[in-house]
C-alpha positions as CSV (number, residue, x, y, z in Angstrom):
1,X,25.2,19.2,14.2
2,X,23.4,20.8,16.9
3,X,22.0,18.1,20.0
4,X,18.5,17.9,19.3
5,X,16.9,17.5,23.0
6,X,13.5,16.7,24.2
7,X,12.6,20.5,25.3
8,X,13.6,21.5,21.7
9,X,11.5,18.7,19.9
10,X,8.3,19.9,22.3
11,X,8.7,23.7,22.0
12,X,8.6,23.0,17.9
13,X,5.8,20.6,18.5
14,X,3.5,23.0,20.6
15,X,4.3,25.9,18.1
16,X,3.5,23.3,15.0
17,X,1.1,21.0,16.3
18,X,3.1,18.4,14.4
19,X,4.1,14.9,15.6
20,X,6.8,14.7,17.8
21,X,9.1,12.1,15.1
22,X,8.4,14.7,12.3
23,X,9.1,17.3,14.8
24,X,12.4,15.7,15.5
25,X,13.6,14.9,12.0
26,X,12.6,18.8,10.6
27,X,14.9,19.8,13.6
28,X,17.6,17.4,12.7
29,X,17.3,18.6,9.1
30,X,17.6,22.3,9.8
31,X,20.4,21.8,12.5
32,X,18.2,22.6,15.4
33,X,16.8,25.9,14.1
34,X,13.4,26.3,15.0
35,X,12.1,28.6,12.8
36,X,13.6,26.9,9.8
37,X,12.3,23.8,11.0
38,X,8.9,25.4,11.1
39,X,9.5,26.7,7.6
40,X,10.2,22.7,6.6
41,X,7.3,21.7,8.0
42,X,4.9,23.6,6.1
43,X,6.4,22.7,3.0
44,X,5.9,19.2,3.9
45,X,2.6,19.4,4.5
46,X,2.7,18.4,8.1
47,X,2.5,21.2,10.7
48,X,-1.3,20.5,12.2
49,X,-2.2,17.8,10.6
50,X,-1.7,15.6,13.5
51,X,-4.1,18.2,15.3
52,X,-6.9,16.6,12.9
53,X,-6.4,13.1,13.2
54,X,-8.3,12.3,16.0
55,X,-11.8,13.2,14.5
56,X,-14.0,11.3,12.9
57,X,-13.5,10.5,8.9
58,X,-17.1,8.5,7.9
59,X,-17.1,10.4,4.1
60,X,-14.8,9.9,1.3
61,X,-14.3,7.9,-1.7
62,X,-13.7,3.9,-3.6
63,X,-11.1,3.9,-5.9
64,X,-9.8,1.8,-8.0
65,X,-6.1,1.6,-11.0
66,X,-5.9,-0.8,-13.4
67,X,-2.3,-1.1,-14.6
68,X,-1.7,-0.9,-18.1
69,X,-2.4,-4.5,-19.7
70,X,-5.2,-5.0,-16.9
71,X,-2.9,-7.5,-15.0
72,X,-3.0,-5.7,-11.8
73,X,-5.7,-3.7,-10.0
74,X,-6.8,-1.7,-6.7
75,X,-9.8,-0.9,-5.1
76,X,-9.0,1.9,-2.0
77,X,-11.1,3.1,0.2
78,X,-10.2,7.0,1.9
79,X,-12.0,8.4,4.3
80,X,-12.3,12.2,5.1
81,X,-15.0,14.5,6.7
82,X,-17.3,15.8,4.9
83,X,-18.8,15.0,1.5
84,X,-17.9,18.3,0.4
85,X,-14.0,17.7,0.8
86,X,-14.6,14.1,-0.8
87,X,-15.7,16.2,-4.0
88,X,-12.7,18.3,-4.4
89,X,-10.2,17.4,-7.2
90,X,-7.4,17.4,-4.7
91,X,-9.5,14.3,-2.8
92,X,-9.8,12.3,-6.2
93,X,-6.4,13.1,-6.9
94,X,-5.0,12.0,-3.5
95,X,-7.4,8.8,-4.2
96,X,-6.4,7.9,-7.4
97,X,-2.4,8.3,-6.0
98,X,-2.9,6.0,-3.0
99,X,-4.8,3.2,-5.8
100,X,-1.3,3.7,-7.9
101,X,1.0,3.5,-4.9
102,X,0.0,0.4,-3.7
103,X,-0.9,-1.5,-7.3
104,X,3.1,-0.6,-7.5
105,X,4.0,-2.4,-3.9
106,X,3.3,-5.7,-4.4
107,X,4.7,-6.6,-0.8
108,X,2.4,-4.2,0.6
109,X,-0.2,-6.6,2.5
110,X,-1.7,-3.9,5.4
111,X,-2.5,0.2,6.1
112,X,0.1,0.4,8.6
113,X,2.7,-1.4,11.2
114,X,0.1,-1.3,14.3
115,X,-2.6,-3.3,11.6
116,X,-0.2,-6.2,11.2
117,X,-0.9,-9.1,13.3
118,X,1.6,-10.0,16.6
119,X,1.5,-14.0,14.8
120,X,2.8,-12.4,11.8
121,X,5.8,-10.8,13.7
122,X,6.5,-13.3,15.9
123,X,6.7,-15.8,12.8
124,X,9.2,-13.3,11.1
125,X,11.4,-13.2,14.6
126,X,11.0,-17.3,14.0
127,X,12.7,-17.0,10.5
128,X,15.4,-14.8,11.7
129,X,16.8,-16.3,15.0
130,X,17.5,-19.7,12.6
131,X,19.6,-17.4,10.0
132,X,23.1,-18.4,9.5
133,X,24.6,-15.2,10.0
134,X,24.1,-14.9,13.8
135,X,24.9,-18.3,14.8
136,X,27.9,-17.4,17.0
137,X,26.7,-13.7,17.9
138,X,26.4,-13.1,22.0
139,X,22.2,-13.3,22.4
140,X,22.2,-9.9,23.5
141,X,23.4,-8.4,20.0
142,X,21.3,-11.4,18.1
143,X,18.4,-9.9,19.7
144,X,19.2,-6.4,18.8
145,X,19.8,-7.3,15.2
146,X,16.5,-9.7,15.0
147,X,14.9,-6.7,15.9
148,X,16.1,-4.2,13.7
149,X,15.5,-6.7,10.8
150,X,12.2,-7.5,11.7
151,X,10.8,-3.5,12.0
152,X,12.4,-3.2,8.2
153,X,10.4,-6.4,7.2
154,X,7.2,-5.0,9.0
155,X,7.6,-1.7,7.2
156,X,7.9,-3.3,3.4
157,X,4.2,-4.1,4.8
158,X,2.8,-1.5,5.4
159,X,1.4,0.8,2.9
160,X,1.7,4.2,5.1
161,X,5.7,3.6,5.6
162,X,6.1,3.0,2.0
163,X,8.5,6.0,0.0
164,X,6.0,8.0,-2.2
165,X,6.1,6.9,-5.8
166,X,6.0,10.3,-7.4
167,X,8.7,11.6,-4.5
168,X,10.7,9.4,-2.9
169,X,11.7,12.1,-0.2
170,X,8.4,11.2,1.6
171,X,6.3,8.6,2.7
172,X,2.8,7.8,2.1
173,X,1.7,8.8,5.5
174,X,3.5,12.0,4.9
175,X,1.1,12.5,1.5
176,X,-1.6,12.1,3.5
177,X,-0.7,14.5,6.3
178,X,-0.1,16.9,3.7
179,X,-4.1,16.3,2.2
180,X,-4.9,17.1,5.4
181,X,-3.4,20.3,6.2
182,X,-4.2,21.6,2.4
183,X,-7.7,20.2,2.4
184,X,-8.7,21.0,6.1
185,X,-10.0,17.5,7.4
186,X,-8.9,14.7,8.8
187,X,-7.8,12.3,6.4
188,X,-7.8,7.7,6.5
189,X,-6.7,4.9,4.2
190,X,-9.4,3.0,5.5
191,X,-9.1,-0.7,3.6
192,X,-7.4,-1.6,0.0
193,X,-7.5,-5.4,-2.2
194,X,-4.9,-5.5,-5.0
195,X,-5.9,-8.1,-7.5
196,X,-3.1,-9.7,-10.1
197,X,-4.4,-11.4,-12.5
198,X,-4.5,-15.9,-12.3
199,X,-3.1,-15.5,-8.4
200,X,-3.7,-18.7,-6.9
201,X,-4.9,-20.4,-10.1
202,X,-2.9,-23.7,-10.8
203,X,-1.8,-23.1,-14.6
204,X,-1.5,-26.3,-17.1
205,X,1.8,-26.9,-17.8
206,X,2.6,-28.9,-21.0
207,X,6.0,-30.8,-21.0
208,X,7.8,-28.7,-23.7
209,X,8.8,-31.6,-25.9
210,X,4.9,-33.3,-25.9
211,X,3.9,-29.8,-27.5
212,X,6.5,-30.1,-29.9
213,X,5.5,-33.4,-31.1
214,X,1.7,-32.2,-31.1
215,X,2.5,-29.2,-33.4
216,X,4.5,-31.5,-35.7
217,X,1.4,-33.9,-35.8
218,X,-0.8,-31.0,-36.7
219,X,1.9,-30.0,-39.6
């Protein structure tokens, strides 16, 4: 495999307008070849999209799925540009898709990594110092592995680091990047609730032998 070096990874970028991770994983994908890697990107959806998102997204749409059996449901709100784009079947589509994906990731509690709160991470690096398993590792490599543990946890958080329900070869935020490039705009999960149905409701619980004795009564 060919060494993948900064100079490479910025050429691809400049010619791509792509972010410099996707730049460097379409590079190690196609062995270094630029103009493959260029090819890859477009198929992905993801050359220039990260041109667009600085600019400002105030249109869009609510959504909402409610799972079969109306246990679970989502309300999502997307931003884009223009009202315009926010009318186009390829909006609604991408709308309805984010709803689905995140009434299907129940551990899903925030839009991305940087959204989480620092309390929340340092309470997960609490939980994992304690664990059994690196009790007599060196501090150096307990930290390292702490670490590595707690950027997985941080990601089964967040919605945009989530695989892609309908293809698991990308993520979330790669769906989106791809909206953006086909649609033209820039492109935001804004804010999502997922509601299940009686969570946090204390359910009566009837001690199974009382109810068989009730029944019996009724007989």
């Amino acid at each position: 495999m060919a060494e993948i070096s900064a100079k490479l990874v910025k050429e691809l970028r400049d010619k791509t307008g792509a972010g410099m991770m996707d730049c460097k994983r379409a590079l190690t994908e196609n062995d270094g070849d630029i103009n493959k890697s260029i090819e890859w990107l477009r198929q992905k959806g993801i050359s220039s999209a990260d041109k667009k998102t600085a600019r400002s997204a105030t249109e869009g749409l609510v959504g909402s799925y409610i799972h079969t059996g109306g246990r679970v449901g989502v309300m999502v709100e997307v931003n884009c540009e223009t009202d315009f784009v926010a009318r186009r079947d390829e909006f609604k589509a991408l709308v309805q898709n984010i709803a689905m994906q995140i009434a299907a990731c129940p551990n899903v509690e925030y839009i991305s990594v940087e959204d989480i709160p620092a309390t929340i991470a340092a309470k997960e690096k609490e939980i994992e110092m304690k664990r059994d398993d690196l009790g007599n590792k060196p501090d150096n490599i307990k930290e390292k592995i702490v670490q590595g543990r707690i950027e997985k946890r941080l990601k089964e958080m967040s919605l945009v680091d989530q695989p892609y329900i309908r293809d698991q070869n990308i993520t979330v935020e790669e769906l989106v990047k791809q909206s953006i490039s086909l649609l033209g705009e820039n492109i935001k999960v804004r804010r999502f609730a997922r509601f299940v149905l009686g969570e946090g409701l204390e359910k009566e619980e009837k001690n199974f032998a009382d109810e068989v004795a009730e029944q019996m009564g009724k007989a």
